[in-house]
C-alpha positions as CSV (number, residue, x, y, z in Angstrom):
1,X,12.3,-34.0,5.2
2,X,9.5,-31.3,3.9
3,X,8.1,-28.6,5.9
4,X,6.0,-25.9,4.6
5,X,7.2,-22.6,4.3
6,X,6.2,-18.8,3.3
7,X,6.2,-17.0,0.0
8,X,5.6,-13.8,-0.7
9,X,3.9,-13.3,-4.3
10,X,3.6,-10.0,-6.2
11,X,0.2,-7.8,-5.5
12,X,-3.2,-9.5,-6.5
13,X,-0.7,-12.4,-8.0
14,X,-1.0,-15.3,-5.8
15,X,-2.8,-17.6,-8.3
16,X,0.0,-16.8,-10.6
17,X,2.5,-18.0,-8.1
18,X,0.9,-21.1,-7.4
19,X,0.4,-22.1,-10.5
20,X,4.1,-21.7,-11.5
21,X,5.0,-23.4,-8.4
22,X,2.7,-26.0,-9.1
23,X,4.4,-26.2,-12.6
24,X,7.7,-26.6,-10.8
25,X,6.5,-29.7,-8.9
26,X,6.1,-27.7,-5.8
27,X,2.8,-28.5,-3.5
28,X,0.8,-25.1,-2.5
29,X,-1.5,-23.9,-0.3
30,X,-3.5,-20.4,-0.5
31,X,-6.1,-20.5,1.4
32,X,-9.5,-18.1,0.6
33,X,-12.2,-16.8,2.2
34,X,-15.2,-14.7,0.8
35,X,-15.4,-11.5,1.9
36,X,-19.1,-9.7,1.3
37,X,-19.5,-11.4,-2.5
38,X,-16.0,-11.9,-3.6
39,X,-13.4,-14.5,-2.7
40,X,-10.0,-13.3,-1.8
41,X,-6.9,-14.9,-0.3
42,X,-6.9,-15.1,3.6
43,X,-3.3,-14.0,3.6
44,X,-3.0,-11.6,0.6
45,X,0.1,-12.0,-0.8
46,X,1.2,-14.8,0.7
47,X,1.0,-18.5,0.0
48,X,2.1,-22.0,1.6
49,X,4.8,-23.9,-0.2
50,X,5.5,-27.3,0.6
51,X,9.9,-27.6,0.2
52,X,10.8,-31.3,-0.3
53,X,14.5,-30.6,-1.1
54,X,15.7,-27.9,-3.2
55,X,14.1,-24.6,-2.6
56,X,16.3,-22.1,-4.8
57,X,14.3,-22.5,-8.0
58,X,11.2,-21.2,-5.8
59,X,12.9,-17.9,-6.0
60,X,12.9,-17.4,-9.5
61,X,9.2,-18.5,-9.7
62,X,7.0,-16.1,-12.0
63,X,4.9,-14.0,-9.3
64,X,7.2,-14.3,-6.4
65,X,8.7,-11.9,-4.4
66,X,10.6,-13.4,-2.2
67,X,10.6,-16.9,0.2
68,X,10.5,-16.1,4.1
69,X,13.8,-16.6,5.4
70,X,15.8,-17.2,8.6
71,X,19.2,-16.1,7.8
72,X,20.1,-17.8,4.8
73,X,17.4,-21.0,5.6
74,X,13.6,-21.2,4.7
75,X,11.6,-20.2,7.5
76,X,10.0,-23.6,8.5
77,X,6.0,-23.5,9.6
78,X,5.1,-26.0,12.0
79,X,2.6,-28.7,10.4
80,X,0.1,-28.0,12.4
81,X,-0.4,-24.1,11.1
82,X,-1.1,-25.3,7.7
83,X,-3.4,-28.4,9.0
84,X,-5.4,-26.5,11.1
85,X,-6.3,-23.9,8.6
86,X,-6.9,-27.1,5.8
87,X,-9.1,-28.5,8.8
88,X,-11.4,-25.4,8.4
89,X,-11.5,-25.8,4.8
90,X,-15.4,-26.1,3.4
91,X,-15.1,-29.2,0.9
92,X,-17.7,-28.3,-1.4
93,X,-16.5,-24.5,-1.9
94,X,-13.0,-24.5,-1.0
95,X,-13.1,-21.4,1.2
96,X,-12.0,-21.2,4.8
97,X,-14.7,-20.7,7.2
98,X,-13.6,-18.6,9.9
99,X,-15.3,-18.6,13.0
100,X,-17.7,-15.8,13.5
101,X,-17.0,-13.5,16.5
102,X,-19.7,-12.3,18.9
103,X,-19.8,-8.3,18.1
104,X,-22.8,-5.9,19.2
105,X,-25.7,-6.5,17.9
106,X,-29.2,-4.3,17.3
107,X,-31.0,-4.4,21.3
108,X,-27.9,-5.6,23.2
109,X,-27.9,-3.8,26.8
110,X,-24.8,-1.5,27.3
111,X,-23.8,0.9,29.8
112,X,-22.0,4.3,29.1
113,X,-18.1,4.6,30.4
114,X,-17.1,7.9,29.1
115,X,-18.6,11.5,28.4
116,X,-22.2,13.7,29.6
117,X,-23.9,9.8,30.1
118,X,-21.6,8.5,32.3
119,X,-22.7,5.6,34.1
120,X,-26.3,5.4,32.4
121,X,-27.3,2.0,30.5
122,X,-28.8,1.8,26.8
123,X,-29.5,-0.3,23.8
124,X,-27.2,-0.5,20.9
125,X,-29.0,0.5,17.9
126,X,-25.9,0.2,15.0
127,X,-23.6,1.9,13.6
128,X,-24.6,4.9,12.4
129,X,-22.0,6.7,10.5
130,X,-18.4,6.2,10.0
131,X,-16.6,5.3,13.4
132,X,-20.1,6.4,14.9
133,X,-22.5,4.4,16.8
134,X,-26.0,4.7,17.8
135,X,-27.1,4.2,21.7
136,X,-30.5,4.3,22.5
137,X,-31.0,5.8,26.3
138,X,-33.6,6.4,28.4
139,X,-34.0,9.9,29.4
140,X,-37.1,12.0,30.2
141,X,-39.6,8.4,30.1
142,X,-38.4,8.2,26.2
143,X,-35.5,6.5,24.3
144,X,-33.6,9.3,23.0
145,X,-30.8,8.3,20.0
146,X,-26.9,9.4,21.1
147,X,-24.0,8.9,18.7
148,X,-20.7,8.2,20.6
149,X,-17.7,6.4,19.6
150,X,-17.3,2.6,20.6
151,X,-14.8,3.5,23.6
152,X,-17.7,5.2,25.1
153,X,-19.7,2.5,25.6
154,X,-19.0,-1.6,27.2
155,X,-21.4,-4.4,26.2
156,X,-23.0,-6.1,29.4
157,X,-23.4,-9.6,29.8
158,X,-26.1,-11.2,28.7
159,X,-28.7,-12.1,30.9
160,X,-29.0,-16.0,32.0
């Protein structure tokens, strides 16, 4: 019976390792995403392998490191894993699209839970350096800009 399993490939090599695979009659998955304005895998260094039988020949495969193991076995991904990712798969460009998670944005109300501003409730205006972030606060009838770290402040629901 096949089942899909794990290989780790060789830095930046992944393409090489399915292809030879591939070459070997074995069926691969690497899924990709783009990231900014280049496509890289979603799992670097890693790729699906489909194992019908024999699976030995896999480790000897140009561009692979190793196969995931359990003791001396394959490890053995559930369907599913593999499906669902495939299921997510854009048709027309081949890339995963991963859902988009609700961060901060520019305006969204926040309130202050650590340090001088304690308590007191502002706008997020960005990031504005490295691990920094902007809040905009009312003090003194004018918004005055505070950098803080993001522990410092928690995002308050949005209004209905």
């Amino acid at each position: 019976m096949a089942f899909w399993s794990v290989c780790q490939t060789q830095t930046q090599r992944e393409d090489v390792a399915a292809m030879f695979l591939g070459q070997r009659g074995y069926e691969t998955y690497l899924p990709r995403i783009k990231e900014r304005r280049h496509e890289r895998p979603l799992f670097a260094g890693y790729i699906f392998v489909r194992i019908h039988l024999s699976w030995w020949p896999i480790l000897s495969t140009v561009g692979v490191i190793r196969l995931l193991r359990n003791g001396d076995e394959p490890c053995r991904l559930n369907d599913d894993i593999v499906t669902k990712i495939q299921a997510q798969t854009d048709p027309k460009s081949g890339l995963v699209r991963l859902p988009k998670k609700r961060g901060l944005e520019r305006g969204d109300r926040v309130r202050m839970v650590r340090g001088s501003f304690l308590g007191h409730i502002g706008l997020y205006d960005g990031q504005s350096g490295k691990d920094r972030q902007r809040v905009l606060l009312d003090l003194l009838g004018r918004q005055v800009p505070i950098d803080c770290v993001l522990a410092d402040f928690s995002p308050l629901p949005l209004a209905p």
